[in-house]
N, C-alpha and C positions, 0 to 999 in steps of 0.2 A: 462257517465253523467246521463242517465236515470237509474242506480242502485243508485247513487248518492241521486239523487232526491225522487225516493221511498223510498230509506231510511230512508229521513228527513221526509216525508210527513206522512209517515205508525211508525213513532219511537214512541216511551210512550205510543202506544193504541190510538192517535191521528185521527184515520182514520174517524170519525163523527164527532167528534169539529172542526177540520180545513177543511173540505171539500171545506167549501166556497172562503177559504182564498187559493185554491189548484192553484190557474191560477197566481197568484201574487208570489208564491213563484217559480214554474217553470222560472217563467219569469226575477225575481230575479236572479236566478242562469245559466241564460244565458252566457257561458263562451266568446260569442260575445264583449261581451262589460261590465262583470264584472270584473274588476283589480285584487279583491279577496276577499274571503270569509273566514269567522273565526267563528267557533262557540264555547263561554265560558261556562263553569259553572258557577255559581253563587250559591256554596256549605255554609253552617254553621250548627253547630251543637249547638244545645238550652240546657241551655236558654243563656248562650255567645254567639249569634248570630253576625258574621261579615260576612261583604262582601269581596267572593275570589274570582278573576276572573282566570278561571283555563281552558288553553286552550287546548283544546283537540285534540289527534294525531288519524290516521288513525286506529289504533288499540285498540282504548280504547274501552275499553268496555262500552256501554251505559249504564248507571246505572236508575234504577225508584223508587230510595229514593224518598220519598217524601221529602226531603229536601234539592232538588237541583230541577236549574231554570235553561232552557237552552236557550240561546239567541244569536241568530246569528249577526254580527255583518258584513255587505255588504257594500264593495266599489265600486262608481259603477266609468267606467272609466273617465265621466265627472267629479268626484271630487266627487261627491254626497254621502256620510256613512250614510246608513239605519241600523237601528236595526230590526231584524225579530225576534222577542217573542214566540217560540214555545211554551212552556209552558204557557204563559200570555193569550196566543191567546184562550187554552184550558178552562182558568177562566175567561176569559169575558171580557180582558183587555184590552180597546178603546184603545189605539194604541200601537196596537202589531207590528203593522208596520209602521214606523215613521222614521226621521231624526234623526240620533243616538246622535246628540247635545238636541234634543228635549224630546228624550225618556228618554236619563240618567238624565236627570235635572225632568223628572215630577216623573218617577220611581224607581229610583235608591233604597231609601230608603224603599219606600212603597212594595220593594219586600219580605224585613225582615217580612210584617206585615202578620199576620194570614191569611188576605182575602186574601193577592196576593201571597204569598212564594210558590213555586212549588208544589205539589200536595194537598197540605192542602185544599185549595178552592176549586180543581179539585173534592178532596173526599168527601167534603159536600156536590158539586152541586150533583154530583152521586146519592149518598145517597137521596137528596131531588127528584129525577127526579125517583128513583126508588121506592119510597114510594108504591106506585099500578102500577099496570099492568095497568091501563088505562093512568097515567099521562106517562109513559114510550113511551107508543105507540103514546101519542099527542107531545111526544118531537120528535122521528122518526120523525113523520108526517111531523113537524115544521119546522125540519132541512132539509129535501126535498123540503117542497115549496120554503124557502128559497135560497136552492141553487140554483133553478132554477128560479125564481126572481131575482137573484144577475146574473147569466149567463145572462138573456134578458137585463136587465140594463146597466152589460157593454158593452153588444153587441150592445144597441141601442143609450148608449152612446160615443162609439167609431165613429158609422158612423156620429153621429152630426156631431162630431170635424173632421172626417176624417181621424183619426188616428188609429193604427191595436194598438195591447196592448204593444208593446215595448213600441212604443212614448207615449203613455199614462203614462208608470209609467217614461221613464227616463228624460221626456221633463223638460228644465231649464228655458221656458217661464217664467216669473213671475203671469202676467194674467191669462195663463193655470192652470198654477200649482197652485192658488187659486179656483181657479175651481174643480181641481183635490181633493182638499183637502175637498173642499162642498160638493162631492159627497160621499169622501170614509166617512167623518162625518155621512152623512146622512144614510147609511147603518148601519154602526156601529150605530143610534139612533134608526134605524127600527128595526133591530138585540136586542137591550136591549128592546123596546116596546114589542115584540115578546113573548121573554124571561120572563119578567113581567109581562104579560097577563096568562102565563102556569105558572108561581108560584101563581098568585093570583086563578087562577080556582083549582090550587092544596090543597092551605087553603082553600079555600071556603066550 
């Protein structure tokens, strides 16, 4: 299970864009109390772009076209289907981790588009983050304060509720799970404020 899980965490070059997102997906793939896990493709080739969901077996080979989107798709054993967005997660995509009824109804389509289609976006934020050696080094920076802003945050929001991280992501409360949902919003809002601050010092 934990070659499993490095695997997904460490795949595409992902090991900086998802750092933050690293304690949600372990926990995700808890074989405790996950049903099952399926991870598709979401391959086309332009400019006939369509959507193929292409499920992959133990031995496929990971591919890093830029023109495939990898998106996990999690049961968990309460009934609950998340989508986890690896690639989406990479280009900035508020909800990379979402109820899989939720995700495919805002995303489905807009995966086709330039800004979200698997590495397309990934390779222009690149490019723009790598313009100078100085913006390069205020994105590191960035992405450290924030991972550990995002670590004290769950931690100090777990002991509010009194909850350790399982019951955080699997709880079926209604009330919690509006809670749950303010928080991961508000991260994901700090995360884009962040991001927008180091593009706009980069034109400046």
């Amino acid at each position: 299970m934990q070659d499993i899980k490095e695997a997904i965490l460490f795949s595409h070059s992902c090991t900086e864009a998802l750092k933050w997102m690293a304690f949600l997906f372990a926990g995700l793939l808890e074989g405790t109390w996950t049903h099952c896990a399926e991870e598709f493709h979401i391959t086309s080739t332009p400019p006939a772009r369509k959507v193929v969901f292409i499920r992959t077996s133990d031995n496929c080979r990971k591919s890093t076209d830029e023109f495939m989107h990898v998106v996990w798709r999690v049961q968990l054993k309460s009934g609950e289907v998340w989508a986890v967005d690896l690639t989406g997660a990479q280009a900035g995509i508020p909800m990379s981790c979402a109820p899989w009824h939720d995700y495919s109804r805002a995303y489905i389509q807009d995966i086709l588009s330039d800004e979200y289609f698997g590495f397309c976006a990934i390779r222009r934020w690149r490019e723009r983050l790598d313009t100078t050696c100085a913006v390069g080094d205020a994105a590191n920076d960035l992405q450290q304060q924030m991972l550990v802003e995002l670590e004290h945050a769950v931690e100090a929001w777990g002991n509010v509720h009194n909850m350790d991280l399982r019951k955080l992501i699997k709880s079926n409360d209604d009330d919690f799970k509006d809670q749950r949902d303010i928080f991961i919003r508000h991260v994901c809002e700090r995360l884009e404020r962040k991001t927008n601050e180091l593009m706009g010092r980069e034109s400046a």
